[in-house]
N, C-alpha and C positions, 0 to 999 in steps of 0.2 A: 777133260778136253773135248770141242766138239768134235764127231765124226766126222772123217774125210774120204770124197772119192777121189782116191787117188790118180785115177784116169784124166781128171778135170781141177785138179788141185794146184792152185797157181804157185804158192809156198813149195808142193815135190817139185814142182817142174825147174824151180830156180835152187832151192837150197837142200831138199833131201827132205820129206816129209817123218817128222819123228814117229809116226804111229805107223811106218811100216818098214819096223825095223831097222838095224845098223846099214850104213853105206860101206860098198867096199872101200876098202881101207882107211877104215872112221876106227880109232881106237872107243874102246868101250868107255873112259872117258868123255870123249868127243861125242859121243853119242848122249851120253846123260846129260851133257852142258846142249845140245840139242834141242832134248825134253824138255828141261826146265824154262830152255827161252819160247818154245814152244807154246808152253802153256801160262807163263807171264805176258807173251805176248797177245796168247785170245784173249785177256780182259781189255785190249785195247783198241778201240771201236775205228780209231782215224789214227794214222801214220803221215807229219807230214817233215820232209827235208827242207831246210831253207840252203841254200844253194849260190855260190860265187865263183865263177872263174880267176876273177879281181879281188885282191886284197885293196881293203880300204875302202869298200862302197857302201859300210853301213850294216852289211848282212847281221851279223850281231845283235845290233839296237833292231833289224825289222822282225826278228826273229823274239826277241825279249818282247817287243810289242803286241807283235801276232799272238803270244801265249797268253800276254795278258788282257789286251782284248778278247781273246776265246774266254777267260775266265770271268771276266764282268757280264759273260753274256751267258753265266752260269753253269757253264761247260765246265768239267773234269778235267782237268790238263796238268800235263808230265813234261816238263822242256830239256831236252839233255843238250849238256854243251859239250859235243867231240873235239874242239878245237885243242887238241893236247897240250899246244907250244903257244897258245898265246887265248888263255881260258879269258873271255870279258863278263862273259854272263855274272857270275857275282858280283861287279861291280855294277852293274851293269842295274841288277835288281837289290843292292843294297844287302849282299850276301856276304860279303868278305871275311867276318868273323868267321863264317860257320866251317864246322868240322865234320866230314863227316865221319859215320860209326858204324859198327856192324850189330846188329839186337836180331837173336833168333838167327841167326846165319843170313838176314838182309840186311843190304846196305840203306841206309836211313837218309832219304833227299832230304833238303831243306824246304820248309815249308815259309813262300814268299808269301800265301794267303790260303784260307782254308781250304780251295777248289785247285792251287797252283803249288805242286811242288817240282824241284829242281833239284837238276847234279850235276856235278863239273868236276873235272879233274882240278881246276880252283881249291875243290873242299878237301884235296889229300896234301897240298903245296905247306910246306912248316914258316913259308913266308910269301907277301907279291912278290919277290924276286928270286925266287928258285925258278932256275930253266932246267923244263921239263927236256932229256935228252936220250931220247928215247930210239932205237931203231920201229919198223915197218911191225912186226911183230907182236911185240911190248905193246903197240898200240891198240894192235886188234885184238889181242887178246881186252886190256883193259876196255875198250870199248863193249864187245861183248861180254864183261862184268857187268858194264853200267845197263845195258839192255836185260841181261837175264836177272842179277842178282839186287837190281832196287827196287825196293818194296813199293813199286806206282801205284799197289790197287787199281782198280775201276776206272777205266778215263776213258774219256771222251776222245780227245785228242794227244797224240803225244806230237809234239816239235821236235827236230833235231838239229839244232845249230850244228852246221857243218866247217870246216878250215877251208881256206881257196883254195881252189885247185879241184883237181881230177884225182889226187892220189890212193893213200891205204885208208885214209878216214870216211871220207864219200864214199868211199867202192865196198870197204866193211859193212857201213849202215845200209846200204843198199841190198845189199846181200844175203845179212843176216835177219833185214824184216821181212825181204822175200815181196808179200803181199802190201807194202806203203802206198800209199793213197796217191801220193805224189812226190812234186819237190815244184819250193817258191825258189823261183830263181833273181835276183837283187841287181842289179848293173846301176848306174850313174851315165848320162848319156852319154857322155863324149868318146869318140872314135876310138882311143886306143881302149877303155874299159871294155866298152863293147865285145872287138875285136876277141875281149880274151874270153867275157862272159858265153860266150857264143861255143865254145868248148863243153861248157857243162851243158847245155842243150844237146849236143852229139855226145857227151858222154851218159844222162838220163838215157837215149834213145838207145844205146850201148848197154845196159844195161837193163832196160824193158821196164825205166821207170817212168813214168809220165810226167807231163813237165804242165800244174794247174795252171802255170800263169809267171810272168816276167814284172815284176815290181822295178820301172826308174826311178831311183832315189835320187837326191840332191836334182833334182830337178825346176831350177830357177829359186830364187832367191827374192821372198817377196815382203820388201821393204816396210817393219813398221810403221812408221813415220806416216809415209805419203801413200802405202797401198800398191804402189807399180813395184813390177814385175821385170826381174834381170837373170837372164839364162848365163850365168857363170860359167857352167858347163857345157852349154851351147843344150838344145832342146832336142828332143825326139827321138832319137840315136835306140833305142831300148824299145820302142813302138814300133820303129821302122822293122829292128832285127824278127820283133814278133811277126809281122807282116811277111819275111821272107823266108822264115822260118816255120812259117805257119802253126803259133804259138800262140795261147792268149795271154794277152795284154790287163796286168791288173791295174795300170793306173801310176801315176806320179805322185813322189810324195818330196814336198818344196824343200830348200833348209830353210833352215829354224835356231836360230842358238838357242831356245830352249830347250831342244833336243840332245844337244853337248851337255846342257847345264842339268838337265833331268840324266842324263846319264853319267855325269860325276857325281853325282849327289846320290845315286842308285834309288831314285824315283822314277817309275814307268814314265814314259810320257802321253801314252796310249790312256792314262789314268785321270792325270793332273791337268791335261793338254788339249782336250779332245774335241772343245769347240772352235781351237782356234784354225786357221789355212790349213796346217800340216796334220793337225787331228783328225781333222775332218777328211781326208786325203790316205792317212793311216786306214779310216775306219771303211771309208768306198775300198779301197785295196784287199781290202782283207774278208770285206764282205764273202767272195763265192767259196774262201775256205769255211768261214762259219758254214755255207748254203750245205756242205757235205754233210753234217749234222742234219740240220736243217731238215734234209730232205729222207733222213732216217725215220721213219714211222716208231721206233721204241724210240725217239730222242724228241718229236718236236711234241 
């Protein structure tokens, strides 16, 4: 594990630095599941949250996106899905069968492509219709499995598809990576999404994570056919809040039914899709989290 000074160490300041000993009242337990996420976590060069206040705006799909775009761009990438009670990511990426296992005392992602593997509470489910019914606890603890105990190796990137809301899943991953790079936060424009996306903005700040940038989804609706351009959701709502929130603004991304349709079918559409409105839209989007790479001198 690298050295730390612990004077200047952003990881002690927020979660309890493992190399300088147990915390008061950290059972010795507690302290070893510490270390070990500790030191799975220095292989991992970028942390990033994706982020919703709103159920229903897509975060999911921009989140399965974001990972696979990172990976086409030859990045190392780990995408965990915390969503406990309603896991999409293996449908999501055509994962449904998989199971996961334990080899060597680590838990074994699933591997969507050689540079992109994944885990979700999806891979423990004995069926899609088991409801996971978990209290506060149960969760954090499993989530801190999925961070310490799977075998990510070497990444570039990890993603964390997050649940809505503000609750114990956001507030765990935020917590327990300590040092995360950010969090993509996802709204849809219209006033009431907004209204609620705007929460997780003051809960990042709330917790000293930085907010890279607001992704509007479903942002106009633009017409095969003829080419023009229809705000379903009424426009801008998601730019504006970045504006008085003074948050950056990563861009709009249109619907698309192929977007539905590559996500029933568990095809990226980040993959299959990338030249058309919404790919192209996906990919300006997502660009300044690639830039974080990017701008690492052992990476470009």
């Amino acid at each position: 594990m690298p050295s730390c000074d612990h004077d200047t160490c952003k990881s002690c300041a927020k979660t309890g630095c493992a190399q300088h000993g147990q915390m008061a009242g950290e059972s010795a337990e507690q302290y070893e599941g510490r270390l070990r996420l500790a030191e799975r976590m220095s292989h991992v060069r970028h942390k990033v949250l994706v982020l919703s206040g709103k159920g229903g705006v897509g975060k999911s799909t921009v989140a399965a996106n974001l990972a696979v775009f990172l990976a086409l761009q030859g990045r190392r990438v780990g995408l965990l899905d915390v969503d406990v009670h309603g896991p999409s990511i293996p449908t999501l990426l055509g994962l449904e069968s998989y199971s996961a296992y334990v080899q060597d005392g680590c838990i074994v992602p699933a591997e969507a492509a050689a540079n992109l593997h994944v885990m979700s509470v999806g891979f423990l489910l004995k069926d899609r219709d088991t409801a996971v019914i978990w209290r506060g606890p149960m969760k954090i603890g499993v989530i801190q499995q999925f961070l310490r105990d799977t075998e990510w190796g070497d990444l570039d990137f990890l993603v964390v598809d997050c649940p809505p809301g503000t609750g114990d899943e956001p507030l765990s991953v935020a917590q327990s990576l300590g040092d995360a790079d950010g969090a993509v936060v996802v709204t849809t424009p219209q006033h009431v999404a907004v209204n609620d996306v705007r929460k997780s903005i003051m809960f990042c700040r709330k917790v000293n994570l930085p907010v890279l940038g607001v992704i509007e989804n479903m942002s106009g609706f633009v017409c095969p056919h003829c080419g023009e351009t229809s705000d379903i959701f009424t426009r801008g709502g998601g730019e504006a809040m970045c504006t008085e929130l003074a948050v950056p603004f990563l861009g709009r991304i249109p619907i698309d039914p192929g977007i539905v349709t590559a996500g029933d079918r568990g095809e990226p559409f980040a993959y299959l899709k990338s030249k058309t409105p919404a790919g192209l839209a996906m990919t300006a989007a997502f660009g300044p989290i690639l830039a974080l790479a990017d701008q690492d001198p052992a990476l470009a």
